[in-house]
C-alpha positions as CSV (number, residue, x, y, z in Angstrom):
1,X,0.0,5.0,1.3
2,X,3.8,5.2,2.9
3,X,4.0,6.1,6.5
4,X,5.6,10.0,7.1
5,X,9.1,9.0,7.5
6,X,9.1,10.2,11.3
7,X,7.0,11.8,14.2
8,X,7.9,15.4,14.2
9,X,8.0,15.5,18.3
10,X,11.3,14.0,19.4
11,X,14.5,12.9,18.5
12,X,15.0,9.2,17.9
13,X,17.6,6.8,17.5
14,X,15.2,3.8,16.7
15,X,16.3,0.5,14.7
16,X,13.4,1.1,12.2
17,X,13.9,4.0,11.4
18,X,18.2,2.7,10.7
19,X,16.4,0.3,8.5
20,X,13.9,3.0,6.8
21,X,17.3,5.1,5.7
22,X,19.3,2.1,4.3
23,X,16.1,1.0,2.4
24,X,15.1,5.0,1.1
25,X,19.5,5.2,0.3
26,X,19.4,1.7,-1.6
27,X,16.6,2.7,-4.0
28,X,17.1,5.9,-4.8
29,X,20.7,5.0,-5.7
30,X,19.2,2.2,-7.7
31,X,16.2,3.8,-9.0
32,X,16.4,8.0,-8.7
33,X,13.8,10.0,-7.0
34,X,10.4,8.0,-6.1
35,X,7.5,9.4,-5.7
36,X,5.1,11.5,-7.7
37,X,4.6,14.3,-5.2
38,X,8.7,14.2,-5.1
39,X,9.2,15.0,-8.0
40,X,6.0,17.3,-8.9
41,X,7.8,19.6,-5.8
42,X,11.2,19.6,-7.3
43,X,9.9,20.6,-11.1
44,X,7.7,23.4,-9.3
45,X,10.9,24.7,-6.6
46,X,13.1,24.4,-10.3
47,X,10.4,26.7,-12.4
48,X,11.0,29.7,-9.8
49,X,15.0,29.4,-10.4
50,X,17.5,27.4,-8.7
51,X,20.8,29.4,-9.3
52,X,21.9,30.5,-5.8
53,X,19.1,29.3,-3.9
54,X,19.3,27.6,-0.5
55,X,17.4,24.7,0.2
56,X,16.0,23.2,3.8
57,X,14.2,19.9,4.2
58,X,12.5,19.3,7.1
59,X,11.8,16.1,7.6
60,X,13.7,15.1,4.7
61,X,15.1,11.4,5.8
62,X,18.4,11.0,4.0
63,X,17.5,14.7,2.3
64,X,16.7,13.0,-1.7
65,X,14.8,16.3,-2.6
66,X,17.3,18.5,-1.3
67,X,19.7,16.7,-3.2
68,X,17.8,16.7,-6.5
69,X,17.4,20.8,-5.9
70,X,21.6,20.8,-5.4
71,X,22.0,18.8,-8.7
72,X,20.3,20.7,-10.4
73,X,21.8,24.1,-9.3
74,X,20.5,25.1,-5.7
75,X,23.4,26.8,-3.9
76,X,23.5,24.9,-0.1
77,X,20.6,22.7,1.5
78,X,20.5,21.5,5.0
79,X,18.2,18.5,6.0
80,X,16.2,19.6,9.6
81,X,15.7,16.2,11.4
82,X,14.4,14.8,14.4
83,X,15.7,11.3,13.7
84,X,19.5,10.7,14.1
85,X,19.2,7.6,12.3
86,X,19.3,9.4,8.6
87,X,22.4,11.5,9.5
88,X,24.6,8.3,8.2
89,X,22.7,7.6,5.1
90,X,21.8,11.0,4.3
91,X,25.4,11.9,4.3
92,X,26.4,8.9,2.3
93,X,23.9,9.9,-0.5
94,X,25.4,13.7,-0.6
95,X,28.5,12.1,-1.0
96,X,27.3,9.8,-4.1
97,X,25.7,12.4,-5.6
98,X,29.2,14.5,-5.2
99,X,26.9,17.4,-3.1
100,X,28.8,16.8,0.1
101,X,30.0,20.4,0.6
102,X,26.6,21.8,0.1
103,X,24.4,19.5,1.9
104,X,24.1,19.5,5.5
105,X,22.6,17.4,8.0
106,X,20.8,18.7,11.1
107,X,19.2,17.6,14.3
108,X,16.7,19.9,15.3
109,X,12.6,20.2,15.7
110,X,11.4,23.1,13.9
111,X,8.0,23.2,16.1
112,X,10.7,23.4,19.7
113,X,13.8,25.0,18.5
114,X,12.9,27.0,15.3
115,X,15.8,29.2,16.6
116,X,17.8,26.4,15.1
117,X,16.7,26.5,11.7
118,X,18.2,29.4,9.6
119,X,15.6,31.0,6.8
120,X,16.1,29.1,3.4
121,X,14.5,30.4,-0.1
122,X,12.6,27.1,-0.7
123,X,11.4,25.1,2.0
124,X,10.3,21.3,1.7
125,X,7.4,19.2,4.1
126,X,7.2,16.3,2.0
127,X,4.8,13.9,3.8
128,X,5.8,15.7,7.0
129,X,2.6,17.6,8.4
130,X,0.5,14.0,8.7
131,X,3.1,12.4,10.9
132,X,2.1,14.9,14.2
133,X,-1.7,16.6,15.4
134,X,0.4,20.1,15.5
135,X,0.8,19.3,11.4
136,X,-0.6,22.9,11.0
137,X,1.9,24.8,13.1
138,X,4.8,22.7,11.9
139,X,3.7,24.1,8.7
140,X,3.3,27.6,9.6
141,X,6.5,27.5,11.6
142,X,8.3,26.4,8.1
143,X,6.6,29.3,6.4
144,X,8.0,31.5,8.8
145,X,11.3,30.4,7.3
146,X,10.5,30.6,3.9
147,X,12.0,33.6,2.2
148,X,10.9,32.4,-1.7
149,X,8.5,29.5,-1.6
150,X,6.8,26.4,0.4
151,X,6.5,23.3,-1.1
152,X,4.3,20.5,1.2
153,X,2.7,17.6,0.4
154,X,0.4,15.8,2.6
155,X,-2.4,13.1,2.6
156,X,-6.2,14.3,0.1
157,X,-8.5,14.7,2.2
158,X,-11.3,12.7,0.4
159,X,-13.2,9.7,1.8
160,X,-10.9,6.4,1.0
161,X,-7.8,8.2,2.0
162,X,-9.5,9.2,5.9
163,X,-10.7,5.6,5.5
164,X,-7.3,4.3,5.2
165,X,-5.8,6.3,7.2
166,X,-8.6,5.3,10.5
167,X,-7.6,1.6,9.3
168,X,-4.1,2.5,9.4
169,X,-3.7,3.8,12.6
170,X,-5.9,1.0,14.3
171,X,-3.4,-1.6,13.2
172,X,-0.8,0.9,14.5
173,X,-2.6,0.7,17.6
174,X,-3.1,-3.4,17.3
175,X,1.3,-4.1,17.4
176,X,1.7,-1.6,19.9
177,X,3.2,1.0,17.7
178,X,2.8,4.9,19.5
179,X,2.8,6.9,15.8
180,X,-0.3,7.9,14.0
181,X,-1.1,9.0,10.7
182,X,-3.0,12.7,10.8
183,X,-5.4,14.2,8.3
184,X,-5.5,18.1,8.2
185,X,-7.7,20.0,6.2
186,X,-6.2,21.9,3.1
187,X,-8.0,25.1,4.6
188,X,-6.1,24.4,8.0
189,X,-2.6,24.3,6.5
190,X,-3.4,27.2,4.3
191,X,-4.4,29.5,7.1
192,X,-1.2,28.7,8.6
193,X,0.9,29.6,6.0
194,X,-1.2,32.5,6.1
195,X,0.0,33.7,9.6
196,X,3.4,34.5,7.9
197,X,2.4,35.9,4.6
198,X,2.4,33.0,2.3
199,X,-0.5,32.1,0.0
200,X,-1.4,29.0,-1.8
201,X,-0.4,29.6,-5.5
202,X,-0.9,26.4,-6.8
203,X,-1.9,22.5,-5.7
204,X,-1.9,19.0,-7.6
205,X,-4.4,16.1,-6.4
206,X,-3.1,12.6,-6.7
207,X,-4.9,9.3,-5.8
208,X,-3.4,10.0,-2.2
209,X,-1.0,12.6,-1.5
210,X,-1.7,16.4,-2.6
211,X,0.7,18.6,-3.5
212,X,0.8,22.3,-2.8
213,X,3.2,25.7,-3.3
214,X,2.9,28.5,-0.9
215,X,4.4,32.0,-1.7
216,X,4.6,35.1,-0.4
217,X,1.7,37.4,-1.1
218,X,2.5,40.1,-3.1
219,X,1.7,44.0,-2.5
């Protein structure tokens, strides 16, 4: 199981996280999209329509979803960050992938400044909601940007993933390291999505991550 790719409380500059970016850059350059939740949320965001859509990541790194969704006909995406760190990598992968002037980069936490973040049709938490306790409301402030649909994925919660994660987080503890790894319960993150109108319409179970869509309800 990877680690989220960055606490969703504060903005950082650290040297791991320089190194995470050059490392996520380098192999999806060399290799393409990694990841089976990846790329289960970018067939489900591309079966509702991509033509003219607008895309926001939040907590997308160096933004390799959003840039899959652009390829493949999304209008604009904007990566929401609280690590500065990607901004140089994630604009050097728009510019490989010739998305430049529809991929933008920026520095803002959803959870303290949602002000910041405009309203986007699809709305990405890839391995975002276990990297911070206030998972939940990070997801339901995301919903309350999502005009079409919410795609998340997070850790199962089943017994060898929580065992994992316990183990995980003590070694954490062990080096000195100040991030933790959270489980929230499906149920949790679906009543937050909930709060603004979305439902769970659909959700895929791997070995560790699960993937699910939120959308709104319909009258």
């Amino acid at each position: 199981m990877g680690a989220c790719p960055a606490p969703v409380a504060r903005v950082s500059r650290s040297t791991s996280s320089a190194r995470r970016a050059r490392r996520e850059l380098r192999r999806y350059l060399k290799k393409g999209l990694g990841g089976g939740d990846a790329r289960l949320i970018v067939a489900w965001a591309e079966d509702g329509g991509l033509e003219g859509a607008t895309v926001a990541e939040v907590g997308g790194g160096i933004g390799q979803v959003q840039v899959e969704l652009l390829r493949r006909g999304a209008a604009s995406g904007t990566i929401v960050e609280v690590v500065f760190a990607y901004a140089g990598p994630a604009a050097e992968l728009a510019e490989a992938t010739a998305v430049t002037d529809r991929s933008s980069f920026l520095l803002a936490d959803l959870l303290e400044t949602p002000e910041a973040v405009e309203p986007a049709d699809i709305v990405v938490l890839r391995r975002v909601v276990c990297c911070s306790a206030a998972g939940p409301a990070l997801l339901a402030a995301a919903a309350g940007k999502t005009r079409r649909t919410l795609l998340a994925s997070y850790p199962r919660d089943r017994a060898l993933v929580r065992t994992f994660v316990r183990v995980q987080n003590v070694l954490f503890g062990l080096v000195r390291r100040r991030f933790r790894v959270y489980m929230h319960a499906p149920a949790e993150l679906e009543r937050s999505a909930a709060e603004h109108g979305l439902r769970r319409t659909r959700a895929a179970r791997g070995a560790i991550w699960e993937t699910a869509q939120f959308e709104p309800v319909r009258s």
